[in-house]
N, C-alpha and C positions, 0 to 999 in steps of 0.2 A: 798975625793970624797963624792958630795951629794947622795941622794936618785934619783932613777929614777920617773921621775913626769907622765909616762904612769897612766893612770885613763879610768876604763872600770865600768859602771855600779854602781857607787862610791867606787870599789875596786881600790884600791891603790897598782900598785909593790912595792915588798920592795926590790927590786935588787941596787944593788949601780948603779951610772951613770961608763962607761967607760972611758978611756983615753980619748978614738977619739971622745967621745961628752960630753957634761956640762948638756944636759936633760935628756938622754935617758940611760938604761943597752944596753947590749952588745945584747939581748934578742929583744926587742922593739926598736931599732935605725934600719929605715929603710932608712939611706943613703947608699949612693955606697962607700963608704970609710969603712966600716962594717968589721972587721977583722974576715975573714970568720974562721981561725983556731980556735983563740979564741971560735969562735963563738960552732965551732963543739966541743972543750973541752969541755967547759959551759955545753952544750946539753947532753952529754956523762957521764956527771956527773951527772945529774938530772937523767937519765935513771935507771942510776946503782942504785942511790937510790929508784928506782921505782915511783920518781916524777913527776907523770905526769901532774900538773899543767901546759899548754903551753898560757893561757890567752892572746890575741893579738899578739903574737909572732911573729914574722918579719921569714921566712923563707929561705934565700936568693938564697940557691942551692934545689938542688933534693932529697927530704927526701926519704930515707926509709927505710918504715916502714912494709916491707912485714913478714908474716908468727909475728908478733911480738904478746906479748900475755901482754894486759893491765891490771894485776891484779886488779889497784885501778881505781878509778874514772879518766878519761881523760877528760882532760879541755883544747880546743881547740877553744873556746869562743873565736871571733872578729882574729881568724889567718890570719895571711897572708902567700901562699903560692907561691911564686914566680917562683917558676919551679914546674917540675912535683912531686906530691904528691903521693907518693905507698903505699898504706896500704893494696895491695894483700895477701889474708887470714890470716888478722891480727885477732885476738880477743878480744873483747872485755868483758871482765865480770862483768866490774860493768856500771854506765850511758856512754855514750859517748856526751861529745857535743861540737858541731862542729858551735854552734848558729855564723851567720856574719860571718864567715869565708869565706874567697877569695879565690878560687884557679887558678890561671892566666893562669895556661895552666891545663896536666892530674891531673882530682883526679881520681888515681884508685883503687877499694874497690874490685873487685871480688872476690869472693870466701867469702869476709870478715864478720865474725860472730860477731855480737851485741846480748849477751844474755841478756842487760836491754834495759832502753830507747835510742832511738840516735835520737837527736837532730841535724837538719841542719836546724830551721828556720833560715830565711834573709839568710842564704847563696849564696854567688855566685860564679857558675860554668861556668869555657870555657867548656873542656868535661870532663863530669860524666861517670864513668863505675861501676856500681853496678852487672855486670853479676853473678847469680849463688852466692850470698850476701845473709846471712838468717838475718830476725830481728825476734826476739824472742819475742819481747816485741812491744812498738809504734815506729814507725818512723814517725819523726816531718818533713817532708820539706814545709814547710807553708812558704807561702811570699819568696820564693827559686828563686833564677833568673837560667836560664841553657841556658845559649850566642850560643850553638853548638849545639855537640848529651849529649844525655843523655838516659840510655841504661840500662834494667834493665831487662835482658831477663833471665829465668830461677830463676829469686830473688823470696823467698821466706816471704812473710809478716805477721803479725796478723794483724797488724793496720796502716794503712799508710797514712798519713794525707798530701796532696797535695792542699790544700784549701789556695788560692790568688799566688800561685805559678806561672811564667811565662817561658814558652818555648818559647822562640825567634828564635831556629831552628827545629832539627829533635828530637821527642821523640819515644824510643820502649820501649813501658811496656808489657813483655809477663812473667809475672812471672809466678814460678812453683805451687804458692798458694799465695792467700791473702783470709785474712776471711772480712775484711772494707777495706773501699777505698772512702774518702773523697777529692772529685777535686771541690767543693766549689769557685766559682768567678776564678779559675783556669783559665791563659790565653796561648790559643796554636795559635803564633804568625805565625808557617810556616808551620807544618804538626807534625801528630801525629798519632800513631799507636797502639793500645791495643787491645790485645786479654789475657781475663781474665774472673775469673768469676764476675758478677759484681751485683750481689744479695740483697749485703750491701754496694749499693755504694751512695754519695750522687754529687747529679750534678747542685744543684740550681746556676744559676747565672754563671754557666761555659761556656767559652764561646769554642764550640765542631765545631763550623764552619771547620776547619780544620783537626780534628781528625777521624781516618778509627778504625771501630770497627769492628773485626774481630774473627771470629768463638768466640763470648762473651758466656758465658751463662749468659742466663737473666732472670729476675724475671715475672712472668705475670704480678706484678705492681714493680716499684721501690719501695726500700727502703723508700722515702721521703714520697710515698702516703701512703704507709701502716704507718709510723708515723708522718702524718701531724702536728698531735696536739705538739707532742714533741717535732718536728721541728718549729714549730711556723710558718705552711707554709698555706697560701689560695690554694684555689682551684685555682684562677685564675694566680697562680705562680706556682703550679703544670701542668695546660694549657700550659704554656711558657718551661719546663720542656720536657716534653713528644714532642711539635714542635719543640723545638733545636734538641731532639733526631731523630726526623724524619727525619727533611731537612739535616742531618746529615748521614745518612741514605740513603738518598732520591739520595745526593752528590755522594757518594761512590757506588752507583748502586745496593744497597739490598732492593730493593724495595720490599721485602714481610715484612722484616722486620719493613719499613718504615711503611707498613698498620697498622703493630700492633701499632705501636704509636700513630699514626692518630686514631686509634678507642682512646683509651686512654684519648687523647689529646679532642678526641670529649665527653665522658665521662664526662671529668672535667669540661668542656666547659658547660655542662648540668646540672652538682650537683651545677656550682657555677652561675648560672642565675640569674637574679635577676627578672626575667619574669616570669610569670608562663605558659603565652602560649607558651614563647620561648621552657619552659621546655617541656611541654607536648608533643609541636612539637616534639623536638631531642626525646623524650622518643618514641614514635612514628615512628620515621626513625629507629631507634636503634631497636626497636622490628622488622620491616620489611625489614631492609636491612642492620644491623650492621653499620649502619652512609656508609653506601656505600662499604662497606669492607667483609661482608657475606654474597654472592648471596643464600649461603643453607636458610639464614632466608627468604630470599622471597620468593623459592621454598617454604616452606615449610608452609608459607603463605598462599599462591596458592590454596595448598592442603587442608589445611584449609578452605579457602572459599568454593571450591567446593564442599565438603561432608556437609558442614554448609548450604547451601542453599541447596544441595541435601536432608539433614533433614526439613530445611521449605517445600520444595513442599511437600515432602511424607508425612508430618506429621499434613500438614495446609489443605491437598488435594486443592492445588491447577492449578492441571495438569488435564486436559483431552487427554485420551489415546484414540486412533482412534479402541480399539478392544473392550472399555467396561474399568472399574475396574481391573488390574491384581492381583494376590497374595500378600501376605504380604512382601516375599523377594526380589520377581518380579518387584513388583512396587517400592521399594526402590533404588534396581541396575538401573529403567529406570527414577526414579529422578537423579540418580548419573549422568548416559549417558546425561541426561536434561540439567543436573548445567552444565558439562563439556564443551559440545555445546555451551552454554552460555556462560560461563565463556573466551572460547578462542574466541567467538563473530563469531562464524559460522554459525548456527543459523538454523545447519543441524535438519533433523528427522522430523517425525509429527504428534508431542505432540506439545500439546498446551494450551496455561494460562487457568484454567477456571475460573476464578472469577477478579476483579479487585487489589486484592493481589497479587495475582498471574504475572498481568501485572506489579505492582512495583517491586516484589521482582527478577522479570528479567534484567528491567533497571535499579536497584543497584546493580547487581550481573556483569551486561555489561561492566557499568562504573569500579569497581571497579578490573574487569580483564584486560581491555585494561590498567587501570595504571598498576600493578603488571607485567603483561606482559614487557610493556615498562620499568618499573624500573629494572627488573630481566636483560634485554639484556643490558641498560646500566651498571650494575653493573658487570655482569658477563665479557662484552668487557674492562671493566677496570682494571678487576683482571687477561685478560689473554693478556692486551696487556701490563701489567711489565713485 
């Protein structure tokens, strides 16, 4: 008997070939002629020795591997799993990887504890079931394909790396904790469902068209703006960021939350101008109307104006009072009653400009209430007709 000529990564098996082939061990021959008993011997024998080297391994029945406890390193590199896979509250204690591994029909993990790394980049899944699964350490599923569902509800994370991964049908991510959450160029082909915290999460380049985010906690800014720099991200890709989260948002009917992005989004929109009256303008809106999203700044604008021109007339004397000069606090309260008149363009009472100052600082204070006014009821009709 030769050598089996299986080559993964320039690892070489050193298993002999079998009977029933001239290329392949008993292990890595994935014809139908596959002497399944052999096969189960083989397998049974590595186990006992605690060998868990399964390196491309051809799986041909329904392994399992439930409640089992992997002392050593598990090497499940490029598997193939050809029925369903159980690894229901296996353990893991030392790496797990599961890197290109196939699973054709169930992999199922729940309950299953990885106290080191576990690795599923390039993996591909019909359905995943990670339910109630703790990772102790990173979980790699980077570049991961998942054909079906994939279901990870009550899983527990520290580091979970989903970055270029693709969901071709139903995803639920409700875990019981994750502290990161990397969904990086991540593609969610049919629908997609998280509710998590998502504090430390990064989303550049994700495409979220399809994803319902639900009862999330969120950061007042993502992760990626608070480290731009270490992300290597512009403004104007941080822009693209915050409006995928909106229209994303916007999709699903949480339109309050979609405002907060939209302000965000208009933010970045502003730091990364390359205008300076663009900037000024947005810095402008943003002070008066939160980019259209906080009627309280324009109220409070308002207010603004009118005690501000209320201190010009009283202080420029520009008012004639129909009784004479009033008192000092007298005449101040009938500046305020002045600006107000003024300011909602009523144009009640009769006091009156006395100098030519007096006539400008009416027709700025006119002007600039009719706008306020009108931006306040647009603003406000937008935020109570979400």
């Amino acid at each position: 008997m030769g050598k089996c000529s299986y080559t993964r990564y320039k690892w070489k098996c050193p298993e002999p070939t079998w009977r029933g082939s001239e290329k392949y061990c008993i292990f890595h021959d994935r014809s139908e002629e596959k002497d399944l008993e052999l096969f189960k011997q083989k397998l049974k024998e590595k186990l006992d020795k605690k060998d868990y080297k399964f390196r491309g391994y051809c799986f041909p029945e329904e392994e399992d591997f439930s409640n089992w406890e992997f002392e050593e390193y598990a090497d499940f590199n490029g598997a193939i799993f050809q029925k369903d896979a159980n690894f229901k509250g296996a353990i893991f204690q030392k790496d797990a990887n599961f890197k290109g591994a196939i699973f054709q029909k169930d992999a199922n993990f729940k309950g299953a504890i990885f106290q080191k790394d576990a690795e599923f980049r390039q993996a591909t899944f019909r359905n995943a079931y990670f339910s109630f699964a703790t990772f102790q350490k990173n979980a790699d599923f980077s570049f991961a394909t998942f054909q079906k569902n994939a279901i990870f509800s009550g899983t527990t994370f520290q580091n979970a790396n989903f970055s270029r991964a693709t969901i071709e049908r139903n995803l639920e991510f409700t875990p019981n904790q994750i502290n990161k959450l990397n969904l990086r160029y991540a593609e969610f082909l049919f629908k997609g469902h998280i509710t998590a915290d998502l504090t430390e999460t990064r989303f550049h380049r994700a495409d979220l068209e399809n994803v319902a985010f639900t009862d999330c906690t969120w950061p007042k800014k993502i992760y990626e703006e608070i480290h731009m720099k270490k992300e290597r991200l512009t403004f104007k890709e941080l822009e693209t960021i915050y409006r995928n989260l909106k229209q994303s948002m916007q999709r699903h009917g949480d339109y309050s939350k979609a405002g907060d992005f939209y302000y965000r989004e208009m933010e970045m929109k502003r730091k990364g101008s390359d205008s300076k009256k663009r900037r000024i303008w947005l810095e402008l809106y943003n002070l008066l109307a939160g980019y259209g999203e906080k009627p309280g700044r324009t109220a409070l604008s308002s207010i603004v104006t009118i005690f501000l021109f209320a201190f010009f007339y009283w202080g420029l004397n520009c008012l004639e009072y129909p009784r004479g000069n009033p008192e000092f606090l007298y005449g101040f309260y009938h500046a305020v009653y002045f600006s107000f008149v003024t300011f909602t363009t009523l144009g009640l009472g009769d006091i009156h400009p006395s100098n030519n100052l007096g006539m400008g600082l009416i027709c700025c204070e006119a002007v600039i209430g009719a706008f306020l006014i009108a931006l306040f009821v647009v603003v406000f009709a937008r935020k109570m007709m979400r």
